[in-house]
One Martini backbone bead per residue (centre of mass of N, CA, C, O) as a GRO file, in nm:
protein
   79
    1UNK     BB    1   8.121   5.396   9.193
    2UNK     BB    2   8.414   5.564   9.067
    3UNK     BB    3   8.423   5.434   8.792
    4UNK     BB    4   8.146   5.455   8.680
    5UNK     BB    5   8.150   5.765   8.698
    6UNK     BB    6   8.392   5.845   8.549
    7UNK     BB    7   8.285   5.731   8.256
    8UNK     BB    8   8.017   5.887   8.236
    9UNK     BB    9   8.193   6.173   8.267
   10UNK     BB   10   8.353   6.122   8.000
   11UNK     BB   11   8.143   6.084   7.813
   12UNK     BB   12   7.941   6.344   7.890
   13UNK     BB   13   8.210   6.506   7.736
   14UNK     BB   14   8.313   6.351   7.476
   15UNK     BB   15   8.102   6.385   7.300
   16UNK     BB   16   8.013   6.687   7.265
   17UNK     BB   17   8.280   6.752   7.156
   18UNK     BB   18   8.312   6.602   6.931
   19UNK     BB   19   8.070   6.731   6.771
   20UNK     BB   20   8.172   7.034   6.788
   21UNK     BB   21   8.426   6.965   6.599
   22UNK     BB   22   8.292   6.837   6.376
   23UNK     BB   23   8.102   7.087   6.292
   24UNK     BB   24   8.351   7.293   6.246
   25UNK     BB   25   8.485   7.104   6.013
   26UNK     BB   26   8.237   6.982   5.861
   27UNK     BB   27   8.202   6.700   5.993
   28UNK     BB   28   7.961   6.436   5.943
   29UNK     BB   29   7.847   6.313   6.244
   30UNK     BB   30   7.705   6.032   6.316
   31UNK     BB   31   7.484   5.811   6.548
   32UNK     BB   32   7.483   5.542   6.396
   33UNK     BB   33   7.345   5.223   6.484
   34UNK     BB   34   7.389   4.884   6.479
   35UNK     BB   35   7.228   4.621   6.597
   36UNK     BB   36   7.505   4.514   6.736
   37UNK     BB   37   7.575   4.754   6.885
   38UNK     BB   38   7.376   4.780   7.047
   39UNK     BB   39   7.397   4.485   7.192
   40UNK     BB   40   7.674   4.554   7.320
   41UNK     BB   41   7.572   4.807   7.503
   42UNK     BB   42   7.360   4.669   7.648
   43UNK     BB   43   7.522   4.418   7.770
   44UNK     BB   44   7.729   4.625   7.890
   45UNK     BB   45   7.556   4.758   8.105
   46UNK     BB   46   7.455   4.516   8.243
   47UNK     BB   47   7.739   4.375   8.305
   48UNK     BB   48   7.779   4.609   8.526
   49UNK     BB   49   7.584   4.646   8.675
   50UNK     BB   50   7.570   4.355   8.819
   51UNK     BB   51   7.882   4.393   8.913
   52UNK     BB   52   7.831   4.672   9.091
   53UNK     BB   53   7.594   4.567   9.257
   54UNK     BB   54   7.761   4.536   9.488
   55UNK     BB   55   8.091   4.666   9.541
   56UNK     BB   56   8.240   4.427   9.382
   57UNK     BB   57   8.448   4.196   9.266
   58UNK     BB   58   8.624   3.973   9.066
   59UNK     BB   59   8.813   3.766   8.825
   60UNK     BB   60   8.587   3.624   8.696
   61UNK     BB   61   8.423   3.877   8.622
   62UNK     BB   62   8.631   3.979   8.429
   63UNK     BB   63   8.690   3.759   8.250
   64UNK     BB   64   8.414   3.783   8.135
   65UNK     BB   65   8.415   4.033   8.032
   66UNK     BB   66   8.702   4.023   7.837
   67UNK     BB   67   8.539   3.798   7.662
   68UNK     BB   68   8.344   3.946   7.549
   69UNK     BB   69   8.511   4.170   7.396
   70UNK     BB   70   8.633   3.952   7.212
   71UNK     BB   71   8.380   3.842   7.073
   72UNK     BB   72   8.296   4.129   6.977
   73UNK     BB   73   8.573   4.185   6.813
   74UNK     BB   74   8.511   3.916   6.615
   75UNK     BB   75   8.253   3.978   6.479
   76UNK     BB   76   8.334   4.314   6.439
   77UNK     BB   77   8.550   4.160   6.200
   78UNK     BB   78   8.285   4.028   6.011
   79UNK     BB   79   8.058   4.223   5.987
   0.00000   0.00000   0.00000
């Protein structure tokens, strides 16, 4: 799948600069994540798996997407 290609291709360009950038100008970047974000990376990357493991998605399939990130921004805003 394209989409997944390109997603993985742009994070695996765009941490290692952002941490190249934050370590010259001295700013401390740790990825240090708490258990909430680990449980919602790994519930992403599942869902994603999932997602197109077939080679189509649906709307259905959207919407439940989208759902679960409104919820994960609504815990992650009480956390």
């Amino acid at each position: 799948n394209i989409a997944m290609g390109a997603s993985v291709v742009s994070i695996l360009i765009t941490v290692p600069v952002l941490l190249i950038l934050a370590y010259a100008k001295g700013i401390h970047l740790m990825l240090d994540f708490n258990p909430l974000q680990i449980g919602a990376l790994i519930i992403t990357v599942i869902l994603a798996w999932k997602s197109t493991e077939e080679g189509h998605t649906n709307y259905f399939e959207g919407l439940s997407h989208l759902m679960f990130f409104v919820c994960y921004a609504i815990i992650a805003a009480y956390y």
